[in-house]
C-alpha positions in Angstrom: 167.1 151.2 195.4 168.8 152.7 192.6 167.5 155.6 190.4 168.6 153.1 187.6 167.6 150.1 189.2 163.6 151.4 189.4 163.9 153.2 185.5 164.9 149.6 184.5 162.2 147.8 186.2 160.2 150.1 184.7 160.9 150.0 181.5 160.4 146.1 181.9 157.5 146.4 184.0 155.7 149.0 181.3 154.1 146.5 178.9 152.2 145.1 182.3 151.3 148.3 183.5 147.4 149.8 182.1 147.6 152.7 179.8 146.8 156.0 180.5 145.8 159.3 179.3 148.5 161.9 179.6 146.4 165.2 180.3 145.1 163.6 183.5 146.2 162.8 187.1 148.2 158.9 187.3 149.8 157.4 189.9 152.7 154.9 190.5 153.5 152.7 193.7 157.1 152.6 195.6 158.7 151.9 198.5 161.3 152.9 200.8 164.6 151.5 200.3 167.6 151.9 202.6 169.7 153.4 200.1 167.0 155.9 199.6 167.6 157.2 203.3 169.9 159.8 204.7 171.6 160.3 208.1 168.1 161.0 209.7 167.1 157.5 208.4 164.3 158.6 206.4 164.5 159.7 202.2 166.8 162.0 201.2 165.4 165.1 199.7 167.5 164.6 196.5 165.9 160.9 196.5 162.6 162.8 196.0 163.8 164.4 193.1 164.7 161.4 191.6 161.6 160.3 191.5 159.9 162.6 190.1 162.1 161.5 187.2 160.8 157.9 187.5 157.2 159.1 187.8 157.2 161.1 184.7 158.9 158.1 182.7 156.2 156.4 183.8 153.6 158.6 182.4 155.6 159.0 179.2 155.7 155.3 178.6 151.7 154.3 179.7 150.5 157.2 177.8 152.3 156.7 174.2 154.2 159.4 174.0 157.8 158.2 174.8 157.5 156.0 171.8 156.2 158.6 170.1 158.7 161.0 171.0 161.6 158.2 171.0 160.7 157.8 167.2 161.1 161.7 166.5 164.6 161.7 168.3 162.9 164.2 171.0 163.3 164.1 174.7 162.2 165.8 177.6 164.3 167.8 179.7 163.7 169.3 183.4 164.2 173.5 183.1 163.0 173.9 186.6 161.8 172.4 190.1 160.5 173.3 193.4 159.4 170.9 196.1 157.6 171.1 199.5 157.8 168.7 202.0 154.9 168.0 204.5 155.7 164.2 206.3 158.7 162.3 206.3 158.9 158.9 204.8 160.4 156.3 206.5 162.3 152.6 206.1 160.1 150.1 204.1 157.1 152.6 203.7 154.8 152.6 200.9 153.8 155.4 199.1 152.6 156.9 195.3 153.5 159.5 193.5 150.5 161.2 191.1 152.0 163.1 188.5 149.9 165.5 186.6 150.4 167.7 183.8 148.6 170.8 185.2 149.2 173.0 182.3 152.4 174.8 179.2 153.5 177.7 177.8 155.2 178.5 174.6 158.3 176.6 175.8 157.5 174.1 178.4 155.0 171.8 180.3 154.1 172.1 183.5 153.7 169.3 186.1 152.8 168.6 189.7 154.0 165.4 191.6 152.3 165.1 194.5 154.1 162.5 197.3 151.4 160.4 198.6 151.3 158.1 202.0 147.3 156.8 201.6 145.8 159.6 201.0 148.6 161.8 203.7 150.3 164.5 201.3 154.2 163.9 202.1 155.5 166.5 199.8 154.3 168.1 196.5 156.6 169.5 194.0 156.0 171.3 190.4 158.1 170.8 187.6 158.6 172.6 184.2 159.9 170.7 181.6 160.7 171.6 178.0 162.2 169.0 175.5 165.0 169.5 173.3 165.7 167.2 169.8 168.5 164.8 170.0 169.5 166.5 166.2 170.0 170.0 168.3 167.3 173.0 168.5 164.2 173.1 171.3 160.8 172.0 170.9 157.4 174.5 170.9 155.2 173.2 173.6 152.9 173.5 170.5 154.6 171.0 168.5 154.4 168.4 171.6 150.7 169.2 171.8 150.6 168.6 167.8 152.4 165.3 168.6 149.5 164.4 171.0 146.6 165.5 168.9 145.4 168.1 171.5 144.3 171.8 170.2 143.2 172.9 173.7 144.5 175.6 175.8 146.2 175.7 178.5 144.1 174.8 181.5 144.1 178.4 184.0 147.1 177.6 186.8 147.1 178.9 190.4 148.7 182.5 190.8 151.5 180.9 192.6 152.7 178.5 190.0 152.0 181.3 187.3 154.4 183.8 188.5 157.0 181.1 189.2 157.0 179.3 185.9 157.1 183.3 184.9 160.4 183.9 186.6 161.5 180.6 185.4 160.6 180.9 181.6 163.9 184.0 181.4 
């Protein structure tokens, strides 16, 4: 299935779906689609990528903060992404995606997507994500967390994603 195909059915499918709260872990069903697979017949590792994209929509959307952000002209934007694969997927399979905001800088969020087949890991990936104004200019993570009425810290984040979102941030 599409990349726009699933954003549109969710989109539709949002006012259905139960809210949630954006600092913590949320998952969202799919399935295996043939025009999700490659030559090996099972997804293609850009597929995966794409939805990534689909799973943070969906936390935008059941959290608030898309229409919150949608009013202020802001958007989100990915800066940077790395992905590990454990399992394949396959033809017709089920599986979610949890996406988790694990933690920001100055500049940008941080998120995990984890790739999940029952409770089988399939593949995990971290994304950094800043968000830019439609007007021009780049958002402070500080005025996102304004936007959301949190004043906490950053949560601590493993050395590994640390030093990456590091060499990422230049």
């Amino acid at each position: 299935m599409s990349l726009f195909l699933r954003l549109l059915l969710l989109v539709l499918s949002a006012p259905l779906r139960p809210r949630c709260e954006l600092f913590q872990p949320v998952r969202k069903g799919f399935r295996v689609w043939p025009t999700d697979l490659d030559v090996l017949l099972h997804v293609n590792n850009g597929v995966y990528l794409s939805l990534l994209d689909v799973a943070r929509v969906d936390l935008l959307l059941r959290s608030g903060l898309g229409s919150k952000l949608w009013r202020k002209g802001w958007y989100p934007v990915v800066a940077a992404e790395t992905i590990r694969f454990r399992r394949s997927l396959q033809l017709f399979q089920a599986f979610e995606v949890e996406t988790a905001v694990i933690g920001w800088d100055d500049k940008a969020f941080l998120i995990q997507h984890r790739f999940l087949r029952g409770e089988e890991l399939v593949a995990e990936a971290v994304v950094r994500s800043r968000f830019l104004r439609r007007s021009g200019g780049t958002l402070s993570a500080q005025e996102i967390l304004e936007l959301t009425e949190r004043t906490q810290p950053s949560p601590p984040l493993p050395r590994w994603i640390e030093d990456w979102n590091q060499e990422n941030a230049r």
